[in-house]
C-alpha positions, -999 to 999 in steps of 0.1 A, spaced: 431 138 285 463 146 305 460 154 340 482 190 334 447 193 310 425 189 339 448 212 360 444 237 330 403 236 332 409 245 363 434 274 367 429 316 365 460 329 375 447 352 397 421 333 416 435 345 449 428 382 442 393 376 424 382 361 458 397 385 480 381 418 455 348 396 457 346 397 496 358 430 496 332 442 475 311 416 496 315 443 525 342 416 542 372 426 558 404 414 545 425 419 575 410 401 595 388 372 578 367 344 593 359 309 579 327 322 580 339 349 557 349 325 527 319 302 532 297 316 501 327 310 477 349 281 490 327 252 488 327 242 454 298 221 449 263 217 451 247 235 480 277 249 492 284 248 533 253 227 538 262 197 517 297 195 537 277 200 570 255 171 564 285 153 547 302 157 578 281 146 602 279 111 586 321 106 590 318 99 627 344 123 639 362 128 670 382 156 678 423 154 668 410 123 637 432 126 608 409 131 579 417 128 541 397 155 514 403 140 480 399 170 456 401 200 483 397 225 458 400 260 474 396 241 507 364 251 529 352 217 534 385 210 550 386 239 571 353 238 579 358 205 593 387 217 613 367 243 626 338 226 636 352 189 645 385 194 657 402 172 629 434 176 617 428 175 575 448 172 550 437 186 512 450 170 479 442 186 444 457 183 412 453 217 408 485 235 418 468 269 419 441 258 440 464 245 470 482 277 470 453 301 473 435 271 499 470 274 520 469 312 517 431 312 528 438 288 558 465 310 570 445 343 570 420 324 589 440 314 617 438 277 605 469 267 597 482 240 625 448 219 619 448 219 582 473 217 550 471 210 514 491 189 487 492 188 451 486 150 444 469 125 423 430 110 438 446 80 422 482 80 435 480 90 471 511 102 487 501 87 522 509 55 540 486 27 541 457 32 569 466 66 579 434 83 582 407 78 604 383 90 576 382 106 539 356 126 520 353 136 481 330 164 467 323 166 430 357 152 424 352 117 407 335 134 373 375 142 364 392 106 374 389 83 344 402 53 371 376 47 393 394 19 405 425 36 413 408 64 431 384 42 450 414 16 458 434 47 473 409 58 492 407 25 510 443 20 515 450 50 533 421 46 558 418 25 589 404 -5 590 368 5 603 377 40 587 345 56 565 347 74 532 317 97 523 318 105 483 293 131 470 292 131 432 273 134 399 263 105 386 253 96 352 212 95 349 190 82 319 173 117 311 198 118 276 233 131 272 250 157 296 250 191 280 282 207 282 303 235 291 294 226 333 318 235 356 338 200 356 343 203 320 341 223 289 330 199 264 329 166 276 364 155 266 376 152 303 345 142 321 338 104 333 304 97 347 294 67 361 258 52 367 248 48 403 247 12 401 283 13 384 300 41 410 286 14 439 300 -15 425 333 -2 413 333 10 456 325 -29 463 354 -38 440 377 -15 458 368 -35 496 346 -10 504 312 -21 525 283 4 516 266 20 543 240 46 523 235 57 490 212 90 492 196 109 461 203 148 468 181 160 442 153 171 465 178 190 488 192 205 461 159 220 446 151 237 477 180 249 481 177 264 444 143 280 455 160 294 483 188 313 460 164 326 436 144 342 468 172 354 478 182 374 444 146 384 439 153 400 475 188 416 474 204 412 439 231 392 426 255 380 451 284 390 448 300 356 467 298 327 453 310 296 437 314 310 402 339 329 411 360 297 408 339 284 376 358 316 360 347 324 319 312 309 311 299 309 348 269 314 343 262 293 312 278 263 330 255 268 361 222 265 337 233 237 323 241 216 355 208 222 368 195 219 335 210 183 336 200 176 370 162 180 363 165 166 329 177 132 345 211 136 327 233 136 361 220 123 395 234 139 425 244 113 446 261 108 483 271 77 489 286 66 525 308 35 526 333 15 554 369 0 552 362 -31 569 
């Protein structure tokens, strides 16, 4: 699969206005929005804000770093990073759509001059070699067929010393994925590696591993905490499958139907440019 097919999973069209009727309807106001505003539905991923918290504190950040998000989506992570670290970040997707709507969210958010977004390749960088002082990817490798060329990227454009924190799905042993998830509709585009393979293919690229953590746990709590929060107030009306678009909900049972079947992993998995 082409990467304009990827692109095409992807793209709505009119994802900018969906979000901004969502946090309208979410009791937010539009003229003057917060990071905090966007947090329920610009995180796409597992666990939302928490998981790039936690992700974040393991990068070793210093205020004015130049980091690297490799898959920035609609771009919280990197703003949330600006916000709270001080970084200067800089977001490539392969998603046109979702770089315009993350610059037009980082403008009316007053986050402009510490972060901005490109339309690139994870496995063609656009950067020089050891530019950033770290890099980050969320639920992004699933798509890149090249391992190699995303993990060797990654290392060239860090600093030596630099870290790269990749938090992914993994391939388990429970049976075969069950498709349509958000990542893909059928399979066709969607290349999951083992833990012991996504690991070595890092080794291959230079990369020194630090940690490899299983999320699972993390992420079942955080499922109990959802459903107690629904039982409490309703549907939300912010969240991440707002970006899933058509079939939302159907591929949100079947990514946690995969993850406690033992069909994906989620894994985090820490790792230095020596």
């Amino acid at each position: 699969m082409t990467n304009s097919d990827i692109e095409g999973h992807y793209s709505r069209g009119d994802l900018y206005q969906a979000i901004l009727d969502a946090l309208a309807a979410a009791g937010k106001d539009i003229a003057h929005l917060t990071p905090q505003d966007l947090e329920l539905v610009d995180h796409f991923h597992g666990r939302g804000v928490a998981a790039t918290a936690e992700m974040a504190a393991t990068l070793e950040l210093s205020k004015g770093d130049q980091v690297l998000d490799i898959g920035s989506g609609v771009g919280g992570p990197a703003r949330f990073l600006a916000m709270t670290h001080g970084c200067q970040v800089v977001g490539i997707d392969l998603t046109a759509e979702f770089c315009v709507v993350a610059e037009r969210l980082t403008q009316a958010v007053g986050l402009a001059d510490k972060v901005r977004f490109e339309q690139a390749s994870a496995t063609a960088l656009p950067f020089d070699d050891g530019r950033f002082h770290a890099a980050y990817s969320q639920n992004v490798s699933m798509n890149v067929a090249d391992k190699a060329a995303m993990f060797g990227e990654a290392f060239r454009v860090l600093r030596p010393g630099g870290v790269f924190a990749l938090s992914e799905l993994a391939l388990g042993d429970g049976g075969a994925v069950i498709y349509p998830t958000p990542w893909s509709s059928d399979g066709v585009h969607s290349y999951l590696l083992t833990e012991a393979d996504t690991v070595a293919a890092l080794e291959q690229a230079g990369f020194e591993i630090v940690s490899v953590k299983d999320n699972i746990a993390a992420i079942r709590q955080f499922r109990q905490e959802q459903r107690e929060l629904v039982a409490r107030d309703g549907p939300p009306k912010l969240g991440a499958f707002i970006l899933m678009g058509e079939g939302a909900e159907e591929k949100g049972r079947n990514t946690a139907r995969n993850l406690e079947e033992g069909r994906t992993r989620a894994i985090e998995i820490l790792c230095r440019r020596t």
